[in-house]
Residue, then its C-alpha position, 0 to 999 in steps of 0.5 A: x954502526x951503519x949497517x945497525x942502522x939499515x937494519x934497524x930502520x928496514x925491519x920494521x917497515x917491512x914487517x909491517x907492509x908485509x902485514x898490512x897487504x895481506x890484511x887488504x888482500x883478506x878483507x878484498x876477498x871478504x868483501x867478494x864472499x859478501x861483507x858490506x853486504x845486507x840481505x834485507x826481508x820483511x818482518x815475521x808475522x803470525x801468518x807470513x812475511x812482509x813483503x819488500x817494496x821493490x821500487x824503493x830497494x832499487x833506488x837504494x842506491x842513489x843514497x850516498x853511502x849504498x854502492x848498489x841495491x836491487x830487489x829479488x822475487x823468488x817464482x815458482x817457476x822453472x827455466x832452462x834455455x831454449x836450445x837444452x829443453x831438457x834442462x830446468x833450473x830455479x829462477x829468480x825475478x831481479x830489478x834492474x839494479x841487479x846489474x850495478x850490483x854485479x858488475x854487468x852493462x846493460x844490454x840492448x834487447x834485454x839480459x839475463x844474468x847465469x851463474x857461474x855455476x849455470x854456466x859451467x854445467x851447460x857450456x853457455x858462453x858470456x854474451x850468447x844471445x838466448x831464449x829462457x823458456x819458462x815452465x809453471x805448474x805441470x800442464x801448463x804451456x812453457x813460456x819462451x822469451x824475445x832474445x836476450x844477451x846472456x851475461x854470466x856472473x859470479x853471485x858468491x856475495x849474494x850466496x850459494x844459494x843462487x849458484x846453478x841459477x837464472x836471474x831475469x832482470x824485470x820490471x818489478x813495481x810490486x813487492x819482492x821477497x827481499x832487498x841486496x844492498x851493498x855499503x862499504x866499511x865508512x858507512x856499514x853501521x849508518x846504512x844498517x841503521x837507517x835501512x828498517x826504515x827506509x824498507x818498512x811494509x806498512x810501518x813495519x819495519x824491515x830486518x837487514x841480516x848481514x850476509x857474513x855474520x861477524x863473531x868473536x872467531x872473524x877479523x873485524x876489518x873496520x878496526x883492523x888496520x887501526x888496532x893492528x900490533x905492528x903499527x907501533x913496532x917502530x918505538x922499540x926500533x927506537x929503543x934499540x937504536x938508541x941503545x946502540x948508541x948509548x953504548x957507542x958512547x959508554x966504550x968511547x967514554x974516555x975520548x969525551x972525558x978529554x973533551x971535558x977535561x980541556x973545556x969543551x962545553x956541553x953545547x959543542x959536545x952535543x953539536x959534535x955527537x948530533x954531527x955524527x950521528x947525523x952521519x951514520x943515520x943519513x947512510x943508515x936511513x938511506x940504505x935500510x929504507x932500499x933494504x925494507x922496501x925491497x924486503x917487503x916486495x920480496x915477501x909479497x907486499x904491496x908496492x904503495x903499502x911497501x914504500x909508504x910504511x917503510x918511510x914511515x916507520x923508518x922516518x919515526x925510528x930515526x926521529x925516536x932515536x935522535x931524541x935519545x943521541x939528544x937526551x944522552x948528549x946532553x948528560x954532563x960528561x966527567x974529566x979525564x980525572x973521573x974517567x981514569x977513577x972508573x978503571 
């Protein structure tokens, strides 16, 4: 019955922990691809598109529930560094909320943010200091830059757009083509809300396009840790347990009978069966909660979501179970009389 026990109390905390983790790990790597992630533009009109206030996109941020926000202008200007003359590649003016929102320090003189991709096809390294040369329409003179430190960056939440690009952080005070802002799952709906009018043109309001779409076919995370199938496996982990027990006594039913017969009250019997069972799901509990967390951390789970969803579902089994040993105690039992009738 002990080793039941363990089993029973470690299986469903592992599943669930096992479960759990990987859901955090899919919705970290959602997050890096751009979840929480809104890229904000002006309106549509007849003839064009409202522009972005880029001053109030940067300071987005100071908002409590925005991470960070920075303002993108697309240019119609090519660039390349100033050592591969041959090279051109797109490049975007960005405010100087950019750099919180990648994750870069800013550096003394000035940076420029290359993509991953940037980096990759011409070998420069992560704090190279360099030179953009800025090239305009044929016949014009290209444009070098004073040094800047070159930080690369990974701009898969932004897009693939930008892979292969240069971002120079400028001092934008105009309008900008569009608006990054980044929340987090507490404050996504409130932050989406608020945004067409925080980046109106005019009384115009803004459009915030989410950067993953969300369909009938994706997970939705905000609701997925509530609404997961394993958070209430304990119940039946209950159920089984108590089983065990009720046949435990079934088979034992003619030892009871003699307690019955030589007038043992209901109450000692319970506190006899409660006194057992205390037994077995002491070492039970103890052994299947070693088992459940070691179980889990094999099969890949996290350390603090191992530990926390055994204990708690091996904390309800047990407590769901003893409510049965109780309700079973507490049935009147026959005399011996009546159990030798049963045979």
């Amino acid at each position: 019955m002990v080793l039941a026990v363990a089993w029973i109390v470690a299986a469903p905390g592992a599943a669930d922990a096992v479960a759990v983790s990987q859901l955090i790990d899919d919705e970290q790597a959602w997050i890096d691809a751009g979840g929480h992630v809104y890229v904000v533009t002006g309106a549509r009109t007849d003839n064009s598109q409202n522009p972005i206030p880029a001053l109030a996109c940067d300071r987005l941020s100071a908002i409590d529930g925005i991470d960070a926000s920075f303002a993108l202008s697309r240019t119609d200007e090519t660039g390349t560094l100033s050592y591969i003359p041959g090279g051109r590649v797109s490049l975007y003016d960005v405010s100087a909320g950019a750099l919180n929102f990648l994750g870069v320090e800013p550096s003394d003189g000035g940076t420029v943010l290359a993509t991953v991709g940037f980096v990759d096809r011409t070998g420069a390294a992560d704090g190279d200091v360099v030179r953009i040369v800025r090239r305009g329409a044929v016949g014009t003179a290209p444009a070098p830059s004073d040094p800047l430190t070159l930080r690369a960056v990974d701009t898969a939440m932004m897009g693939d757009e930008f892979d292969g690009a240069l971002l120079v952080p400028a001092r934008l005070t105009g309008d900008a083509d569009a608006c990054y802002v980044r929340t987090d799952a507490a404050h996504d709906a409130a932050v989406q809300a608020a945004l067409p009018a925080l980046l109106a043109d005019d009384g115009d309001p803004a459009i915030p396009n989410p950067r993953l779409f969300a369909s009938d076919f994706t997970v939705d995370y905000t609701h997925a840790y509530q609404d997961r199938p394993l958070r209430w496996v304990w119940v039946p982990a209950a159920a089984l347990l108590g089983l065990l027990w009720a046949m435990l006594q079934w088979f034992r039913r003619s030892h009871v009978a003699i307690y019955a017969t030589f007038g043992m009250r209901p109450a000692a019997r319970l506190v006899m069966q409660l006194g057992e069972w205390g037994v077995l799901a002491a070492f039970g509990a103890a052994w299947g909660w070693g088992l459940g967390v070691v179980g889990a951390l094999a099969l890949g789970a996290h350390a603090p979501q191992a530990v926390r969803l055994v204990t708690f579902h091996g904390a309800l089994t047990v407590i769901g179970a003893t409510a049965v040993v109780v309700l079973l105690g507490l049935r009147p039992a026959g005399t011996l009389l009546n159990a030798l009738k049963d045979r």
